[in-house]
C-alpha atoms as an extended CHARMM CRD file, in Angstrom:
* protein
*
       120  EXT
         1         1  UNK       CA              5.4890000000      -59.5010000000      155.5710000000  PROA      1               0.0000000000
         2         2  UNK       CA              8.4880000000      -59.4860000000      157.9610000000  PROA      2               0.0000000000
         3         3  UNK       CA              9.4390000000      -63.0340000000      157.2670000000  PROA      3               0.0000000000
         4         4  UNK       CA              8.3980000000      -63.3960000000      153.6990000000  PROA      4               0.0000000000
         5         5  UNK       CA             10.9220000000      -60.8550000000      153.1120000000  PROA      5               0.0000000000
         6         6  UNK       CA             14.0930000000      -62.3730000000      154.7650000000  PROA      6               0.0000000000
         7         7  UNK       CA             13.2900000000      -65.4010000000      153.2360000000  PROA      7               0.0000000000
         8         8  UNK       CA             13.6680000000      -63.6980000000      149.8810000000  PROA      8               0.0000000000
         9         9  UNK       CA             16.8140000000      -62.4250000000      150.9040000000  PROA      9               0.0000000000
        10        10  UNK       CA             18.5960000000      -65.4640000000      151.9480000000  PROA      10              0.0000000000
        11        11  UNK       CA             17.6360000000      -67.2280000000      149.3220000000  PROA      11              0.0000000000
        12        12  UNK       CA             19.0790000000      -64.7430000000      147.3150000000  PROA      12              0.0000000000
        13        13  UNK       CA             22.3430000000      -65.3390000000      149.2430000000  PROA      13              0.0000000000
        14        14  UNK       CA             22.1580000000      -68.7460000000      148.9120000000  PROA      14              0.0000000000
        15        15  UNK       CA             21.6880000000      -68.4160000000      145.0710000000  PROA      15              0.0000000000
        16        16  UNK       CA             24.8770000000      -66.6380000000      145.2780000000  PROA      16              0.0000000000
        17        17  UNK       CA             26.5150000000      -69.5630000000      147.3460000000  PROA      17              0.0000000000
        18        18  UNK       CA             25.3060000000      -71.9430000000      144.4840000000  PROA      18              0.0000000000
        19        19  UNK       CA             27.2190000000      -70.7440000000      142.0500000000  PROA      19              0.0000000000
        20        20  UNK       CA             30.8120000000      -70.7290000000      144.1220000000  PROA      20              0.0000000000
        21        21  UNK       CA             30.0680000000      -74.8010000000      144.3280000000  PROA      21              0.0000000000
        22        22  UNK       CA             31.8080000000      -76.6340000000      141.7830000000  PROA      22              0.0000000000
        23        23  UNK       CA             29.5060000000      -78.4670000000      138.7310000000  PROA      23              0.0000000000
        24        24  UNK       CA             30.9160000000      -81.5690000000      139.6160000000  PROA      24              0.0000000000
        25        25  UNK       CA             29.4050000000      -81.2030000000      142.8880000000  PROA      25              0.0000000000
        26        26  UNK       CA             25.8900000000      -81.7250000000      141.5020000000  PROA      26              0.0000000000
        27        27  UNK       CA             24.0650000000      -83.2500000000      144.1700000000  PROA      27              0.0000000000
        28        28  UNK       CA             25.3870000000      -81.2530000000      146.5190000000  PROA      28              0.0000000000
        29        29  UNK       CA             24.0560000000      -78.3640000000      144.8120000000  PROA      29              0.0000000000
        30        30  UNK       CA             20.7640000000      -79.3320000000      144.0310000000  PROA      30              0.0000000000
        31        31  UNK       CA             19.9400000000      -80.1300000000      147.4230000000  PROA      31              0.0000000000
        32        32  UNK       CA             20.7280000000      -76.8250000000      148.1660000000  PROA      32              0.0000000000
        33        33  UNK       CA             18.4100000000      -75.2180000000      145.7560000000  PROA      33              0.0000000000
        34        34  UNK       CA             16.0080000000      -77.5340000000      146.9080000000  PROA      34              0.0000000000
        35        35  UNK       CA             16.1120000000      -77.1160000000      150.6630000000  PROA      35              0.0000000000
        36        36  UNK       CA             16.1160000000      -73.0490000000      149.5640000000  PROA      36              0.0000000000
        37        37  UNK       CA             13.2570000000      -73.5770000000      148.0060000000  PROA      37              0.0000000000
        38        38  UNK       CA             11.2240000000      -75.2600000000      150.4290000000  PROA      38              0.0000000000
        39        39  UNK       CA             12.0000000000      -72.8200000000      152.9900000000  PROA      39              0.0000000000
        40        40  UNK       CA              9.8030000000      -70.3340000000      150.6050000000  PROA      40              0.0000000000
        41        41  UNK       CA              7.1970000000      -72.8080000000      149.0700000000  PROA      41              0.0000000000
        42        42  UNK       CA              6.2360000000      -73.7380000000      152.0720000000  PROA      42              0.0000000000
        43        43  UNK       CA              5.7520000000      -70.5070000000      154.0710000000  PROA      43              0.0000000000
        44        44  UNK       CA              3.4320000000      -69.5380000000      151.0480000000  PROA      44              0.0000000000
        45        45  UNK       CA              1.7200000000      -72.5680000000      150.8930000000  PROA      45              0.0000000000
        46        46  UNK       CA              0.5730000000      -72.3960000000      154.2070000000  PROA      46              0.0000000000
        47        47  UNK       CA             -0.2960000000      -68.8490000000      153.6770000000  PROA      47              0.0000000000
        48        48  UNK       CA             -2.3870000000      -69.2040000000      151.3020000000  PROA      48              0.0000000000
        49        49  UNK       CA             -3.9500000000      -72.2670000000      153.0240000000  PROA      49              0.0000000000
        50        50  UNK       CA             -6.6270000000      -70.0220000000      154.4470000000  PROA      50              0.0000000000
        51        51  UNK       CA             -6.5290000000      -72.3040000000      157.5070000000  PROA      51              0.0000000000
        52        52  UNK       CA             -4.4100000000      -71.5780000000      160.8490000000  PROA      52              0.0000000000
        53        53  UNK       CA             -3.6350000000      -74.9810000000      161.7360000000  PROA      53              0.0000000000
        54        54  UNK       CA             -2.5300000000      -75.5550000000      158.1240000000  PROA      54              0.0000000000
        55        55  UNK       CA             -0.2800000000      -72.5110000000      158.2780000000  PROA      55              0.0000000000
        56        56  UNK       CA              1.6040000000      -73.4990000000      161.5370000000  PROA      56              0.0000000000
        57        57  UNK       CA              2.0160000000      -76.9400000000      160.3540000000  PROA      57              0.0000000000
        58        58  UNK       CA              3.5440000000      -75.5080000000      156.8300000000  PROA      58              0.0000000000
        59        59  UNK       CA              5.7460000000      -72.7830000000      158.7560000000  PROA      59              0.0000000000
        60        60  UNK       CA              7.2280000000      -76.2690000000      160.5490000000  PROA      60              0.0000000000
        61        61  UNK       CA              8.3880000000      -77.8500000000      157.0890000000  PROA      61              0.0000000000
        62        62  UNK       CA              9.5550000000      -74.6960000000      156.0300000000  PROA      62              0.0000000000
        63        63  UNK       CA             11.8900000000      -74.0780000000      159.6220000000  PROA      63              0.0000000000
        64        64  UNK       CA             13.0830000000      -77.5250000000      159.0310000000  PROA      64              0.0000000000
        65        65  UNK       CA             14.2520000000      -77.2800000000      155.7770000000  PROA      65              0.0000000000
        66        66  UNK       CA             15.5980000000      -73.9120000000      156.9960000000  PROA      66              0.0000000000
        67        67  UNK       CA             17.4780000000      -75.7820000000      159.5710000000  PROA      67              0.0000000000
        68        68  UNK       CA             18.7850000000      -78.4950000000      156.7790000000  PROA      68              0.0000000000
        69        69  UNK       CA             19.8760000000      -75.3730000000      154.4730000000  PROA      69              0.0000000000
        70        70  UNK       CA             22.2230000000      -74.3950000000      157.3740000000  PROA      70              0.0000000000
        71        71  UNK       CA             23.6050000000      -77.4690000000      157.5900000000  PROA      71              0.0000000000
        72        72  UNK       CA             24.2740000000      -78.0510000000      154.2180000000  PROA      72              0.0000000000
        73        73  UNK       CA             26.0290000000      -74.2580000000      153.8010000000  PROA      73              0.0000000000
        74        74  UNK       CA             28.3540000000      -75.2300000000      156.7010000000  PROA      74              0.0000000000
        75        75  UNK       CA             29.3900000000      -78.3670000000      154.7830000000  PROA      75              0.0000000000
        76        76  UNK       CA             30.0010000000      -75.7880000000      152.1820000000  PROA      76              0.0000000000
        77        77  UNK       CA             32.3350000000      -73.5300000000      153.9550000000  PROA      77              0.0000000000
        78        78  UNK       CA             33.7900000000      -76.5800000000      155.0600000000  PROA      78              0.0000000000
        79        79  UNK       CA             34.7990000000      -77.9540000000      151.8630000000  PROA      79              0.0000000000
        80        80  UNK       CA             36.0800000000      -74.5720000000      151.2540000000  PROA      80              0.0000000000
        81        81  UNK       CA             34.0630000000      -73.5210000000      148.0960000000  PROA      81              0.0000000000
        82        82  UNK       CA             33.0580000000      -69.8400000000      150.0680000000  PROA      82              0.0000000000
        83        83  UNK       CA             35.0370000000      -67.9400000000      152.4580000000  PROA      83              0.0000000000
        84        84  UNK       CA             33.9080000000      -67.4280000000      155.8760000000  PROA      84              0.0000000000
        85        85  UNK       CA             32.8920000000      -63.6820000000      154.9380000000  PROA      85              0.0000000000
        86        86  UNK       CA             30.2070000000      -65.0840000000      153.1480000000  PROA      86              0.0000000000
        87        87  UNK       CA             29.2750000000      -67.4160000000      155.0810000000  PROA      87              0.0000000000
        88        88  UNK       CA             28.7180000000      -65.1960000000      157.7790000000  PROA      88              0.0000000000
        89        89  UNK       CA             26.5000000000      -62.9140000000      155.8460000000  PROA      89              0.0000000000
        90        90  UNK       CA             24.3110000000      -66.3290000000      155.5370000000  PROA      90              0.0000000000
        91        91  UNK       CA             24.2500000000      -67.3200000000      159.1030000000  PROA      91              0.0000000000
        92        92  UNK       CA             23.2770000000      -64.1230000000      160.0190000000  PROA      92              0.0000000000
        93        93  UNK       CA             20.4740000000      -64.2890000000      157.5500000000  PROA      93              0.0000000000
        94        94  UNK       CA             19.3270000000      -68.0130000000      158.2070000000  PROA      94              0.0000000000
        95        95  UNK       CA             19.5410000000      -66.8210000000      162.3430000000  PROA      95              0.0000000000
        96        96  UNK       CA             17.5200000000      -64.0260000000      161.6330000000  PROA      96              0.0000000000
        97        97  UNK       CA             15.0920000000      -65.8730000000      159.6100000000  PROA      97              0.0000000000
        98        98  UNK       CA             14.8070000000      -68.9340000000      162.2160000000  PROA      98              0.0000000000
        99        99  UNK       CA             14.5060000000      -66.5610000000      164.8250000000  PROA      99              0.0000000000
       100       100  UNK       CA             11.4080000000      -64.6760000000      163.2420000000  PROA      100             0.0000000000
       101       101  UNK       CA              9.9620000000      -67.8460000000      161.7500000000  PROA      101             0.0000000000
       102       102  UNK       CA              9.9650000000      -69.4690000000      165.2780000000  PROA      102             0.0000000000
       103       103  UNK       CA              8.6870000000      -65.9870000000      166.3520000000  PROA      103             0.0000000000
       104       104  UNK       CA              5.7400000000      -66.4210000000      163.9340000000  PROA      104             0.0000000000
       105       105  UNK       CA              4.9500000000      -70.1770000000      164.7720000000  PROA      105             0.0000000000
       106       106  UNK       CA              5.0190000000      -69.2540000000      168.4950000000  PROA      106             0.0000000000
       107       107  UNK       CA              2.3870000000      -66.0850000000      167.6690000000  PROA      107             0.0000000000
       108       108  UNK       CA              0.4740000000      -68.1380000000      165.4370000000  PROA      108             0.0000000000
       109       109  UNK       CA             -0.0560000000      -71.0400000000      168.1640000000  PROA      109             0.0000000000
       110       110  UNK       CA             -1.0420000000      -69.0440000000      170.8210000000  PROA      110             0.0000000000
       111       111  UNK       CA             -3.6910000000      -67.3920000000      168.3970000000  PROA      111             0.0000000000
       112       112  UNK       CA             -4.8790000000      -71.0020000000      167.8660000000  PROA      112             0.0000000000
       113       113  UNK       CA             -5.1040000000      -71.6950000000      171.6660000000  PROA      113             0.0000000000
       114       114  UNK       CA             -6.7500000000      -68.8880000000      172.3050000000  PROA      114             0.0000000000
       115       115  UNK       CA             -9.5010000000      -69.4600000000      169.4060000000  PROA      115             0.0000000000
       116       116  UNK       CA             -9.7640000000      -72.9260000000      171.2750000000  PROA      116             0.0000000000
       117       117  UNK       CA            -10.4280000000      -71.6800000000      174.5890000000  PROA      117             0.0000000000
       118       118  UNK       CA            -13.4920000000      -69.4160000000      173.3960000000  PROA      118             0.0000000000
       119       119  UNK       CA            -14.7170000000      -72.5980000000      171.6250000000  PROA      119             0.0000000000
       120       120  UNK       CA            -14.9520000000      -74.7810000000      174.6230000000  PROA      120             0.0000000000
């Protein structure tokens, strides 16, 4: 899958990121990792949910913590621990995956009206 795949690669990026951040800047890294994560974990836990409202609502968490990983890599640039080179090659990443996981919730929604329309 489309998306499945550019989250791979920007957390792969982002793993990259993690280790310009100083040690000493511990908290700041782990919720890094973390928000990383949870972009992932939670696309594939709503995969595998097996249910379509369960899926959009999962593909929500996982844009938000997409949207608090950008954040948090801007504060990195900021603080000057990665050049804006690679920065860039993560926005463009975290754009691209935003714009195809919104692309996917919007799909995925207007399957789920649909499928309520025949219902009623």
């Amino acid at each position: 899958m489309v998306v499945w795949q550019s989250i791979d690669e920007l957390d792969t990026i982002v793993q990259s990121i993690l280790k310009k951040i100083p040690k000493n800047e511990f908290k700041m890294r782990s919720q890094i990792d973390d928000a990383s994560d949870s972009v992932g974990a939670n696309f594939v836990e709503g995969f595998y949910s097996g249910f379509l409202p369960e899926y959009i609502k999962f593909l929500t968490y996982s844009r938000r913590s997409l949207g608090e990983l950008q954040e948090r890599i801007r504060r990195v640039l900021r603080k000057g621990y990665i050049t804006l080179v690679e920065y860039e090659k993560f926005d463009e990443r975290a754009s691209k995956t935003m714009f195809l996981l919104n692309r996917l919730i919007y799909s995925l929604k207007n399957k789920q009206n649909v499928t309520r329309s025949k219902n009623e």
